[in-house]
C-alpha positions as CSV (number, residue, x, y, z in Angstrom):
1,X,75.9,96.4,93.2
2,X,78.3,98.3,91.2
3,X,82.2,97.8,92.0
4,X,84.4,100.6,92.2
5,X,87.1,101.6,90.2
6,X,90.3,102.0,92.4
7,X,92.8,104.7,90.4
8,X,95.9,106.8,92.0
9,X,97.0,109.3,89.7
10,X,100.6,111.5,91.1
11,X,101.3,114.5,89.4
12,X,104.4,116.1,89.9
13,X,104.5,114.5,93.4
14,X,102.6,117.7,94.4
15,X,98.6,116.6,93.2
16,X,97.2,113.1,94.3
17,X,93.8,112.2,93.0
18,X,92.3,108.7,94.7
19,X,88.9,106.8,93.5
20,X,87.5,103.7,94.9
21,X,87.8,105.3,98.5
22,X,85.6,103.5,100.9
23,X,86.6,105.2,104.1
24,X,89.1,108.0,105.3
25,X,91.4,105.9,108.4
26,X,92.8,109.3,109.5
27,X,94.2,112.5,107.9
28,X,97.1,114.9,108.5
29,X,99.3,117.5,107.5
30,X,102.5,114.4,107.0
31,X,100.2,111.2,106.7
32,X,97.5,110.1,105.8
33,X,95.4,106.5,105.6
34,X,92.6,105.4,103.3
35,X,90.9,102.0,103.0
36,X,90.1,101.6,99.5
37,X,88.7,98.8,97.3
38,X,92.1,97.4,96.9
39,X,93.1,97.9,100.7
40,X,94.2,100.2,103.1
41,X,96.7,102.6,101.8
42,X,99.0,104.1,103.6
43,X,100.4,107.8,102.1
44,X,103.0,110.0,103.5
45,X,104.4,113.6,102.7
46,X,104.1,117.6,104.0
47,X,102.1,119.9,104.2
48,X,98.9,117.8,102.8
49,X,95.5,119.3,102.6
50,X,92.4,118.3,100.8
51,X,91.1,120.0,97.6
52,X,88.1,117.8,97.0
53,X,86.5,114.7,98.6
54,X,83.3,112.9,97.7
55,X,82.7,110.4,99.4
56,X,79.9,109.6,97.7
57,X,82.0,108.7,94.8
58,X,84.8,107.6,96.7
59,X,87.0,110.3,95.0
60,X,89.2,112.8,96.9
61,X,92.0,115.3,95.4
62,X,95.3,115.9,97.7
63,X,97.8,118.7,97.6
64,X,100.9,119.1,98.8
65,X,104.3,117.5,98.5
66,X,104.1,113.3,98.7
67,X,106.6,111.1,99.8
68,X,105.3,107.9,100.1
69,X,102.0,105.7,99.2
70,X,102.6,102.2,100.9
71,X,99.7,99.0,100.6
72,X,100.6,97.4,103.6
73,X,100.1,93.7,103.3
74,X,97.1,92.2,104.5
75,X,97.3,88.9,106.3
76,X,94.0,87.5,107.5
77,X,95.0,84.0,107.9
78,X,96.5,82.5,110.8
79,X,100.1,81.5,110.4
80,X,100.8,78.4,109.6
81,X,102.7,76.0,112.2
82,X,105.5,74.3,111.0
83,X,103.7,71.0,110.3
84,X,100.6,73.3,108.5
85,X,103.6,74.8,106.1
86,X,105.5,71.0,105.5
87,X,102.2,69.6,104.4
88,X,100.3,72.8,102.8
């Protein structure tokens, strides 16, 4: 199986093109979520709309006027205990 690319290319904080998109979390005009090959991302601005998604392709274009793309990080493990942290 082919691995995608993952890319985020800004322009002028006004054009967002994303690849390696596996899923859309949730959209809106002032935030929007994306789980990609390298995580979830995490993008705020206004007034945000949708040029172009393919899914297929896991591409999709964004307009509008972006404030913030965030990768949260992930923690999947269990937190250590004191002891697990002393001796790990």
């Amino acid at each position: 199986m082919e691995e995608k690319t993952c890319s985020v290319l800004l322009e002028k904080r006004s054009r967002l093109v994303l690849t390696g998109i596996l899923e859309i979390k949730s959209f809106q005009e002032s935030s929007a979520e994306f789980d990609t090959c390298m995580g979830l991302l995490q993008i705020t601005g206004e007034s945000m709309h949708m040029e172009r998604l393919d899914l297929d392709l896991g591409e999709v274009e964004l307009k509008g006027n972006f404030i913030s793309l965030y990768y949260p990080e992930e923690t999947k493990e269990e937190p250590k205990s004191f002891w697990g942290r002393l001796l790990g």
